[in-house]
PyMOL Python script that loads the backbone (N, CA, C, O; Angstrom):
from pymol import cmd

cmd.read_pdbstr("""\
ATOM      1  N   UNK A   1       8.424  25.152  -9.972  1.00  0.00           N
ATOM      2  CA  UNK A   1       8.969  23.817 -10.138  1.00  0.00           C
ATOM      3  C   UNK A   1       8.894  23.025  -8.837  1.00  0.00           C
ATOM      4  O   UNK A   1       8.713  21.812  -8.729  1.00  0.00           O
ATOM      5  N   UNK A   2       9.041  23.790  -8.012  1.00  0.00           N
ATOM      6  CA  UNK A   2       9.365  22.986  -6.506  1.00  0.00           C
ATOM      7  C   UNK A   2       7.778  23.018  -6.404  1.00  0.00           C
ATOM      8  O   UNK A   2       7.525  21.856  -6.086  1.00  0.00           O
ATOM      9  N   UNK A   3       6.941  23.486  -6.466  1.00  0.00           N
ATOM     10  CA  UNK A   3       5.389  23.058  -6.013  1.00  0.00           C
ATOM     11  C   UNK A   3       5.074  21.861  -6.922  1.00  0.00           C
ATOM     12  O   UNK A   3       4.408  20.963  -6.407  1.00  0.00           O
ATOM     13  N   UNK A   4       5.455  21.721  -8.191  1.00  0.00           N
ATOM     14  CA  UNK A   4       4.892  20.835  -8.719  1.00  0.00           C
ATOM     15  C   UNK A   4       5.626  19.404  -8.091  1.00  0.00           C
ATOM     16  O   UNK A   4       4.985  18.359  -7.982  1.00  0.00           O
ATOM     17  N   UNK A   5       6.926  19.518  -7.737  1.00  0.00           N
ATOM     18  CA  UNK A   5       7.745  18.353  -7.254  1.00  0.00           C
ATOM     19  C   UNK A   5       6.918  18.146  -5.998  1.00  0.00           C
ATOM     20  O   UNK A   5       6.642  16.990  -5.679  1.00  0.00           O
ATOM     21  N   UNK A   6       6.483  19.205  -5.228  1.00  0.00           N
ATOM     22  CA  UNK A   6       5.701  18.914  -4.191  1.00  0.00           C
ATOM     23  C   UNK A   6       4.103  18.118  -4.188  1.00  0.00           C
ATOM     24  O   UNK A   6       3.487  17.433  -3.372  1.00  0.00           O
ATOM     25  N   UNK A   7       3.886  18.543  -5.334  1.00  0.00           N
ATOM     26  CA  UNK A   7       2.140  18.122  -5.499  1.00  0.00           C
ATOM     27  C   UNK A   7       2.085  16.789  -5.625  1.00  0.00           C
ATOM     28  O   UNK A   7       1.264  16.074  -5.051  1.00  0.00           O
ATOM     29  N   UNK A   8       3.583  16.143  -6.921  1.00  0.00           N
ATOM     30  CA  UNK A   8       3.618  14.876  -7.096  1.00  0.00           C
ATOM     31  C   UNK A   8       3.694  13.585  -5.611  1.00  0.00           C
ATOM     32  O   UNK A   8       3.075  12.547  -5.380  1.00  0.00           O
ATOM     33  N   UNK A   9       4.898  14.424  -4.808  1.00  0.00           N
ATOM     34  CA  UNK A   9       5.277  13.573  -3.459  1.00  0.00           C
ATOM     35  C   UNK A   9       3.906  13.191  -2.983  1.00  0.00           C
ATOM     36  O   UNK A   9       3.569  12.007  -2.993  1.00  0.00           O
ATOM     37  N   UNK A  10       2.889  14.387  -2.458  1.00  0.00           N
ATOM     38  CA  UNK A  10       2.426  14.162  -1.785  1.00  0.00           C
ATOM     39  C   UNK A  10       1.149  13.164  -1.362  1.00  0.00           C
ATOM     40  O   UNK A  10       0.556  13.131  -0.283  1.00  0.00           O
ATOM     41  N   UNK A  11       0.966  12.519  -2.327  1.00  0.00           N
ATOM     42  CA  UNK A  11       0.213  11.281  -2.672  1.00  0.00           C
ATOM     43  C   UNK A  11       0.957  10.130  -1.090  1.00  0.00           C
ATOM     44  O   UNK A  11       0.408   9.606  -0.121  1.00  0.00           O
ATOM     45  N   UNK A  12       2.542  10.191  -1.628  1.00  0.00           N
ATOM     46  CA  UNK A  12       3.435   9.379  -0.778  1.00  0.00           C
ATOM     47  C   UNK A  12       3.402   9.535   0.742  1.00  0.00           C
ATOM     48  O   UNK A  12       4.212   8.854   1.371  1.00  0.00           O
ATOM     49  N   UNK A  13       2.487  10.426   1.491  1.00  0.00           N
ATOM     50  CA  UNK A  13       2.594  10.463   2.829  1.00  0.00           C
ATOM     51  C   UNK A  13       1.692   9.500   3.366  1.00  0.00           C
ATOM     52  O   UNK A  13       1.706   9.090   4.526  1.00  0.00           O
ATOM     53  N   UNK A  14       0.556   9.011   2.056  1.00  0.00           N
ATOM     54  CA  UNK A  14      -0.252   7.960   2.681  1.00  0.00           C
ATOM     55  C   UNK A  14       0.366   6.637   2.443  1.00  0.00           C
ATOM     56  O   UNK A  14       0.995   6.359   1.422  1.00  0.00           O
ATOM     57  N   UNK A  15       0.148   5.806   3.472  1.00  0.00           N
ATOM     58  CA  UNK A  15       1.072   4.618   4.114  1.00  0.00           C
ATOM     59  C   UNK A  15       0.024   4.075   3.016  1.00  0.00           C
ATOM     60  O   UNK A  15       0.746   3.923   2.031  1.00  0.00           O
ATOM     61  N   UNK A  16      -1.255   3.707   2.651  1.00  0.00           N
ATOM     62  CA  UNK A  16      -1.919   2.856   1.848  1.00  0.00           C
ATOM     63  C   UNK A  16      -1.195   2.987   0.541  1.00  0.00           C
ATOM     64  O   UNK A  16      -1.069   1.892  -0.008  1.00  0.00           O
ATOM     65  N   UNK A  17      -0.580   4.192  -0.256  1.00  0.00           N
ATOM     66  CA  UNK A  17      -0.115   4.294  -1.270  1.00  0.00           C
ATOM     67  C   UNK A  17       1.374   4.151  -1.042  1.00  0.00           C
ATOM     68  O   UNK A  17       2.125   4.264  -2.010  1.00  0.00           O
ATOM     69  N   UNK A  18       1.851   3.916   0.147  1.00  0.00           N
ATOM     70  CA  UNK A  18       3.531   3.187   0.089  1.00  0.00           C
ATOM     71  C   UNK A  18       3.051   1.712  -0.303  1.00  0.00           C
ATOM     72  O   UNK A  18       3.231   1.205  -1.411  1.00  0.00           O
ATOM     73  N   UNK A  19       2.370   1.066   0.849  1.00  0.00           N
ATOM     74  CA  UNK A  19       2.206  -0.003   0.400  1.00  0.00           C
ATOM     75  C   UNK A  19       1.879  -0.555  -0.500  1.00  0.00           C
ATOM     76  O   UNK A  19       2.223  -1.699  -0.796  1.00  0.00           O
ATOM     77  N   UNK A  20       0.863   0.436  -1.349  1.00  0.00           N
ATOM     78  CA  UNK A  20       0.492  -0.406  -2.437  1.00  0.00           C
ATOM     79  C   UNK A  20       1.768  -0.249  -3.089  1.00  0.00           C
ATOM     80  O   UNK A  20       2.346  -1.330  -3.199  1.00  0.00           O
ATOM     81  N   UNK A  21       2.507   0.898  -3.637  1.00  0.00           N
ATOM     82  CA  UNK A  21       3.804   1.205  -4.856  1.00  0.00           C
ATOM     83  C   UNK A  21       4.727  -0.032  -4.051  1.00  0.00           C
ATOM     84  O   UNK A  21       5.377  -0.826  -4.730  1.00  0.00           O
ATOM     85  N   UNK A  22       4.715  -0.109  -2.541  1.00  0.00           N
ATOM     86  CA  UNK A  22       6.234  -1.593  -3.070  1.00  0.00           C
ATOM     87  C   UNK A  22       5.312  -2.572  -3.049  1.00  0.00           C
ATOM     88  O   UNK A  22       6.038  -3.550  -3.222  1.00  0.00           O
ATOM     89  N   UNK A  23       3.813  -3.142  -2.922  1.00  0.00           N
ATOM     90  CA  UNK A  23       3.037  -4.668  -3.556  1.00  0.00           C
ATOM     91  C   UNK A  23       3.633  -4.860  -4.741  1.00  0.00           C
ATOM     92  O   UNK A  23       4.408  -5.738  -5.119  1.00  0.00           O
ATOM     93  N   UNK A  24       2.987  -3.548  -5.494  1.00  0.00           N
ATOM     94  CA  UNK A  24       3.512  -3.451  -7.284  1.00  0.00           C
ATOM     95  C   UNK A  24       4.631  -4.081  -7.463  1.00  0.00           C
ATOM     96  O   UNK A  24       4.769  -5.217  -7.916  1.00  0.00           O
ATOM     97  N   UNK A  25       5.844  -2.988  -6.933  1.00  0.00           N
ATOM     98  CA  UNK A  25       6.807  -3.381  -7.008  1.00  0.00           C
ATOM     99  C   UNK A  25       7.513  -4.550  -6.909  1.00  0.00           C
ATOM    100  O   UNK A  25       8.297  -4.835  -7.814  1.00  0.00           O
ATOM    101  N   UNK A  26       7.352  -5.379  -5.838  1.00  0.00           N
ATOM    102  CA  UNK A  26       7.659  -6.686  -5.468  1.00  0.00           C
ATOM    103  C   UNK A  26       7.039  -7.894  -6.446  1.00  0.00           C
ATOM    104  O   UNK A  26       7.479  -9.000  -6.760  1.00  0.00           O
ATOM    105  N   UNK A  27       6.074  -7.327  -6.710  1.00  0.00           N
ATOM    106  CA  UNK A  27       5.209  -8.223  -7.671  1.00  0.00           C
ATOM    107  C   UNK A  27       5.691  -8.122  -9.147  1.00  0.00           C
ATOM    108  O   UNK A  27       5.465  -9.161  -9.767  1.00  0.00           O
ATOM    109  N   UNK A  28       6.172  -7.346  -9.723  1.00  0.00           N
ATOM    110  CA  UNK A  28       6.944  -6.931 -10.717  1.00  0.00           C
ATOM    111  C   UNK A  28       8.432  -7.292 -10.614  1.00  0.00           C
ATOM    112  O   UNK A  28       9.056  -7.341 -11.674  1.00  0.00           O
ATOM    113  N   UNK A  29       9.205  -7.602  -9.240  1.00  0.00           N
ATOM    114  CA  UNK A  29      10.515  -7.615  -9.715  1.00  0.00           C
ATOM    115  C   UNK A  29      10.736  -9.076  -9.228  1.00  0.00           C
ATOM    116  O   UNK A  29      11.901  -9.460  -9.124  1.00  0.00           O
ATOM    117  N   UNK A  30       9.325 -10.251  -8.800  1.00  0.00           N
ATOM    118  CA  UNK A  30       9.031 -11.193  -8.828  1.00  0.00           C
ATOM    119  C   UNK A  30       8.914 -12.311  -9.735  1.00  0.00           C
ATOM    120  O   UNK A  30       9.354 -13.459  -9.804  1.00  0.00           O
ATOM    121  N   UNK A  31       7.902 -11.298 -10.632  1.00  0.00           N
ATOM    122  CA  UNK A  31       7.729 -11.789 -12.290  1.00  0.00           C
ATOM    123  C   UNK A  31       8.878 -11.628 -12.937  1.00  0.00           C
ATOM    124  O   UNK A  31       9.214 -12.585 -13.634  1.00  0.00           O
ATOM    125  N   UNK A  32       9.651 -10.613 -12.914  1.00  0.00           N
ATOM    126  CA  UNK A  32      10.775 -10.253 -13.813  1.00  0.00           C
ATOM    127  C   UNK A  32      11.795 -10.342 -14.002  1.00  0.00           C
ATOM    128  O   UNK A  32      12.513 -10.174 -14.988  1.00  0.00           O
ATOM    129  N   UNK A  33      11.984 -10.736 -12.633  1.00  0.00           N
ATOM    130  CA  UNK A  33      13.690 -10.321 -12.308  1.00  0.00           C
ATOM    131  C   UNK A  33      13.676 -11.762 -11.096  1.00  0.00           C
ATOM    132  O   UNK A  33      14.541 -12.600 -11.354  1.00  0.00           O
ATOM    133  N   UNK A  34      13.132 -11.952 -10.340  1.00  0.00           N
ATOM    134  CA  UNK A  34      13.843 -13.573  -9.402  1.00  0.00           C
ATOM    135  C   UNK A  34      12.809 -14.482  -9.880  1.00  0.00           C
ATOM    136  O   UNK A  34      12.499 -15.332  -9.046  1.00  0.00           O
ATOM    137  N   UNK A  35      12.571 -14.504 -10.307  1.00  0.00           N
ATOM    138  CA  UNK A  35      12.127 -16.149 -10.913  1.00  0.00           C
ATOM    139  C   UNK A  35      11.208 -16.696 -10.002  1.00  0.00           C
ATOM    140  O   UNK A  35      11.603 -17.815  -9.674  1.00  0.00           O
ATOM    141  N   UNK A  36       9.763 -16.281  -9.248  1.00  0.00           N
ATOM    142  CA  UNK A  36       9.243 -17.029  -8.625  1.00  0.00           C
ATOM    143  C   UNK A  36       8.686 -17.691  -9.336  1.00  0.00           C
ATOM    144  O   UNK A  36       8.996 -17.979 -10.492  1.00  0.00           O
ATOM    145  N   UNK A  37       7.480 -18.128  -8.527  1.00  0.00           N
ATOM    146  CA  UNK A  37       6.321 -18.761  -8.407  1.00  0.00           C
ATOM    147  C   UNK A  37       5.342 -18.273  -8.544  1.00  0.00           C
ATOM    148  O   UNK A  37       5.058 -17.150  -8.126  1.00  0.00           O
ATOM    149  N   UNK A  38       4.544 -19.089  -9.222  1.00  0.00           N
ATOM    150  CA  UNK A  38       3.057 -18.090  -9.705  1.00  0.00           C
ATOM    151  C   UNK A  38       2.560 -17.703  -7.538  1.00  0.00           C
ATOM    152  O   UNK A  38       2.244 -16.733  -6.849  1.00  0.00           O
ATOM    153  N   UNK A  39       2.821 -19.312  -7.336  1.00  0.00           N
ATOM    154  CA  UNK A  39       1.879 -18.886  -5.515  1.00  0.00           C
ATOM    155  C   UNK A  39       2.471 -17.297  -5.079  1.00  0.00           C
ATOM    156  O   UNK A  39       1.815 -16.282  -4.846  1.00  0.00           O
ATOM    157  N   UNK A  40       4.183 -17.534  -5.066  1.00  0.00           N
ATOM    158  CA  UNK A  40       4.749 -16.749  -4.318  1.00  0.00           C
ATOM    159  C   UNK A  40       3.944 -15.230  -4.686  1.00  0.00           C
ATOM    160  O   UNK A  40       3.510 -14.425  -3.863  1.00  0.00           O
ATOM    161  N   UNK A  41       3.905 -15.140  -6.060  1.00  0.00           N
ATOM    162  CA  UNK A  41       3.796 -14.104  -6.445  1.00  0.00           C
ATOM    163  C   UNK A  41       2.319 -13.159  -5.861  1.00  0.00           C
ATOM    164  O   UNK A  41       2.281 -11.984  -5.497  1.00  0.00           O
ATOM    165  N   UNK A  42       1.065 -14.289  -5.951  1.00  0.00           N
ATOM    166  CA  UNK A  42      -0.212 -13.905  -4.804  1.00  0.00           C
ATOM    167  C   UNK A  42       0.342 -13.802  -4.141  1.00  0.00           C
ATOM    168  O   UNK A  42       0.557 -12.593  -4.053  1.00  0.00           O
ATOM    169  N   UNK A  43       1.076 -14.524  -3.138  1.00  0.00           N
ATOM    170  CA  UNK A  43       1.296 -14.076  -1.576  1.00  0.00           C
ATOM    171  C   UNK A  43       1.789 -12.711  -1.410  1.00  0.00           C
ATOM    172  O   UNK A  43       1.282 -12.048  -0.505  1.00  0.00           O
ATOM    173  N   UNK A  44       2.745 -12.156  -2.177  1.00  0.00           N
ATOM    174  CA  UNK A  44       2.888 -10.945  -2.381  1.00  0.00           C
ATOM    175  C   UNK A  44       1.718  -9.635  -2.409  1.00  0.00           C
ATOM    176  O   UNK A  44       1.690  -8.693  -1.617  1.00  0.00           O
ATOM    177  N   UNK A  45       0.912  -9.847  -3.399  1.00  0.00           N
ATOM    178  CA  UNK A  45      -0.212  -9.050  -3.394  1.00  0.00           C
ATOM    179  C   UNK A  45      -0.960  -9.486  -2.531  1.00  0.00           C
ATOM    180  O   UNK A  45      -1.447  -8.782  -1.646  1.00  0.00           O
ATOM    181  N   UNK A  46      -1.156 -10.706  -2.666  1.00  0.00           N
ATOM    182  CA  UNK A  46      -2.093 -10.965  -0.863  1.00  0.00           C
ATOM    183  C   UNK A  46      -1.776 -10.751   0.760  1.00  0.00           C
ATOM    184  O   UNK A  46      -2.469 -11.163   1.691  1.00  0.00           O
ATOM    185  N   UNK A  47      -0.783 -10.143   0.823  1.00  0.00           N
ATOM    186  CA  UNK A  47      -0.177  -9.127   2.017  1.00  0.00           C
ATOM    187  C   UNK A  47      -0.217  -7.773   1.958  1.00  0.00           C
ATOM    188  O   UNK A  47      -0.418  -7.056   2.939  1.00  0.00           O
ATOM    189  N   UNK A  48      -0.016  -7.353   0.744  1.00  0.00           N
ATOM    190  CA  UNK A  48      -0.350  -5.956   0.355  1.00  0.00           C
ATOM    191  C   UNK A  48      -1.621  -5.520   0.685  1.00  0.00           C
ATOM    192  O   UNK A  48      -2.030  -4.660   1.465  1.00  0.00           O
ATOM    193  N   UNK A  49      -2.326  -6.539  -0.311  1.00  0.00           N
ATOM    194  CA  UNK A  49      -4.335  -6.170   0.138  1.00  0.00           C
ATOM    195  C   UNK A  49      -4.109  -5.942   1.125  1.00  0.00           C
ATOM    196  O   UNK A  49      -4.270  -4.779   1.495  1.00  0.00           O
ATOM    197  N   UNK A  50      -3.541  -7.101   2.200  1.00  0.00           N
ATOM    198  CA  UNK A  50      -4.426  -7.016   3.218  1.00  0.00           C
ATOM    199  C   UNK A  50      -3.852  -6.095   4.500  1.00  0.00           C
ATOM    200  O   UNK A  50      -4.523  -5.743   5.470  1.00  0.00           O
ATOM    201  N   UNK A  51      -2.411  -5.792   4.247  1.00  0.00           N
ATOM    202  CA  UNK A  51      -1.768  -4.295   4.981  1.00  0.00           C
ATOM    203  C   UNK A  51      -2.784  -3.410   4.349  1.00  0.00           C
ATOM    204  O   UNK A  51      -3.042  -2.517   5.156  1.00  0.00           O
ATOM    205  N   UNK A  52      -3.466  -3.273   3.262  1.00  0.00           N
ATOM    206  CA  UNK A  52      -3.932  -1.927   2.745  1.00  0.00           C
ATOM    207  C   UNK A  52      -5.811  -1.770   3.673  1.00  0.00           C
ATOM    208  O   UNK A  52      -6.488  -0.777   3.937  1.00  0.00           O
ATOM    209  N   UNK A  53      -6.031  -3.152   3.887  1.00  0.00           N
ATOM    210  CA  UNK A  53      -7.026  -3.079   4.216  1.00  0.00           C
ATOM    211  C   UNK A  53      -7.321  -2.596   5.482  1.00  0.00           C
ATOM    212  O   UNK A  53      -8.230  -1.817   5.772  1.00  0.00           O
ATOM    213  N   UNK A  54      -5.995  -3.416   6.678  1.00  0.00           N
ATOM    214  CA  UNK A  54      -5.878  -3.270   7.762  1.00  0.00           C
ATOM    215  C   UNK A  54      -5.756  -1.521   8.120  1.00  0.00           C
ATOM    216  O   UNK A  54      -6.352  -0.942   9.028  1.00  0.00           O
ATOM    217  N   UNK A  55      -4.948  -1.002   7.271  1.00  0.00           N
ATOM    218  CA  UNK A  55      -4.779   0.495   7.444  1.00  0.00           C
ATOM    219  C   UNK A  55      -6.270   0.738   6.974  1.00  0.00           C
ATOM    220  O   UNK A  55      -7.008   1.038   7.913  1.00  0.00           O
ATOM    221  N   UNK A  56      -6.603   0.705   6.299  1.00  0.00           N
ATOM    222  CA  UNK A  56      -8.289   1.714   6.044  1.00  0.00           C
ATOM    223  C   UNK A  56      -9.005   1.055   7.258  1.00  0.00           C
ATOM    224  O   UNK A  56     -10.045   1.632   7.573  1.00  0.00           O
ATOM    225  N   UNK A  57      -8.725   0.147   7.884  1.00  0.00           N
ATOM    226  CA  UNK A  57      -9.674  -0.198   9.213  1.00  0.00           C
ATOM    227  C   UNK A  57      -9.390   0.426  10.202  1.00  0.00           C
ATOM    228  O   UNK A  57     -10.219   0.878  10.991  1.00  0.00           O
ATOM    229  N   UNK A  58      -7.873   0.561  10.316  1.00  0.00           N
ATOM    230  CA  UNK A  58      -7.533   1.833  11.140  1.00  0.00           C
ATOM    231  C   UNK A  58      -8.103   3.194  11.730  1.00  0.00           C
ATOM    232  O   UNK A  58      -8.623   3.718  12.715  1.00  0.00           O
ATOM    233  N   UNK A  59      -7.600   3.418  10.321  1.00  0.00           N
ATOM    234  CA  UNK A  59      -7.940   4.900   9.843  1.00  0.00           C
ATOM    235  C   UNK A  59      -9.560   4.929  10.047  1.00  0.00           C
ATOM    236  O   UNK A  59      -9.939   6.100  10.071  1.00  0.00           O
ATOM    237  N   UNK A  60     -10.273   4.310  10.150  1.00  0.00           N
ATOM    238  CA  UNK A  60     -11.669   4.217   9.919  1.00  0.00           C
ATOM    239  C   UNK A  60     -12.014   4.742  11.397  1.00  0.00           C
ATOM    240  O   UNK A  60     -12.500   5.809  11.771  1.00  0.00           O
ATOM    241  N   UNK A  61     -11.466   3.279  12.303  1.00  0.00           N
ATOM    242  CA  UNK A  61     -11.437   3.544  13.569  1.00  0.00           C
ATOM    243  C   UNK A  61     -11.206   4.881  14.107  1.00  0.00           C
ATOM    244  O   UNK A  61     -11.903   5.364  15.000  1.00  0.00           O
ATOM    245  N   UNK A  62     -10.282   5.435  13.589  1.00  0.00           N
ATOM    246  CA  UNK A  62      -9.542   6.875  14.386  1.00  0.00           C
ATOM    247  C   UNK A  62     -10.839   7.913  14.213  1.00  0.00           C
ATOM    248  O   UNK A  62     -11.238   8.704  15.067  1.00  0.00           O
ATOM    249  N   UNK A  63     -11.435   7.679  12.770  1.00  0.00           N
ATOM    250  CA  UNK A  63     -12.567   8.992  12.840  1.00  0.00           C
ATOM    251  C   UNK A  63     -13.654   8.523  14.167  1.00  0.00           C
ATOM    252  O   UNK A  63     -14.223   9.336  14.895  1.00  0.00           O
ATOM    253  N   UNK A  64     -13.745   7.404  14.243  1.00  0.00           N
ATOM    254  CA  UNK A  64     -15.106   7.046  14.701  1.00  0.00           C
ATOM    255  C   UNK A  64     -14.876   6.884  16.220  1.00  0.00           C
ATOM    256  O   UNK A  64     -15.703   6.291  16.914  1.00  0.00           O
ATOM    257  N   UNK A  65     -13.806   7.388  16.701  1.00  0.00           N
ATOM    258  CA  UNK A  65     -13.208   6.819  18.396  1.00  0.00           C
ATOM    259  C   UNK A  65     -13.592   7.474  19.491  1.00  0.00           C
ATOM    260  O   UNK A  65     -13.068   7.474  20.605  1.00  0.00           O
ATOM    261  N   UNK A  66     -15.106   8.365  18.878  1.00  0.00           N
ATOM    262  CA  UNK A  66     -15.845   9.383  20.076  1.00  0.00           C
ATOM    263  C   UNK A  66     -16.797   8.446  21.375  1.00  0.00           C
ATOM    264  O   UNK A  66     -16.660   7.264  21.060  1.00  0.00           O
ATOM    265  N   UNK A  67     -17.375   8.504  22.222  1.00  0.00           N
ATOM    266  CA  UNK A  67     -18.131   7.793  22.854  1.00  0.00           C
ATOM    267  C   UNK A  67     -19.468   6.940  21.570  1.00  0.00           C
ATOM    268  O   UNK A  67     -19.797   7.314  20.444  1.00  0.00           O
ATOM    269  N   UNK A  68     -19.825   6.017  22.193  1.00  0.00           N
ATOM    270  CA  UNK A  68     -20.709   5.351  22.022  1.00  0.00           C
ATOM    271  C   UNK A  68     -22.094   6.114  21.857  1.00  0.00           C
ATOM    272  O   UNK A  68     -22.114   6.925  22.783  1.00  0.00           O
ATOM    273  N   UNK A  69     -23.036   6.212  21.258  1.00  0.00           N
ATOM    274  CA  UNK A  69     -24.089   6.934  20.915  1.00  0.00           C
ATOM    275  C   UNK A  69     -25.307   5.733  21.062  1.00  0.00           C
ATOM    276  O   UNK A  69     -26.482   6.012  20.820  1.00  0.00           O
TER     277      UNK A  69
END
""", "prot")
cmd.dss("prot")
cmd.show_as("cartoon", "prot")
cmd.util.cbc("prot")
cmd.orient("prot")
């Protein structure tokens, strides 16, 4: 039982998949629950993208941070 509780978490250690689950989230309790704005509601996912992107540029960087070839 505890491995399977474990297998599920572990998706959650990547920061791209926090961010994306609260975009969702925010974007959902946007629509649903406070009453925005259609804009507000992109701006929401359009910070998400682009935290999600910034981290895979990161992360990209970190493999590639050997000398120059």
């Amino acid at each position: 039982m505890i491995s399977i509780l474990r297998r599920l978490c572990r998706p959650l250690q990547s920061r791209k998949v926090r961010v994306a689950l609260a975009t969702v989230l925010a974007a959902y309790l946007a629509e649903y629950g406070l009453q925005l704005s259609e804009e507000m509601i992109l701006t929401i996912i359009g910070v998400g993208v682009s935290l999600i992107l910034g981290i895979a540029h990161e992360d990209a960087g970190k493999r590639s941070s050997g000398p120059p070839r």
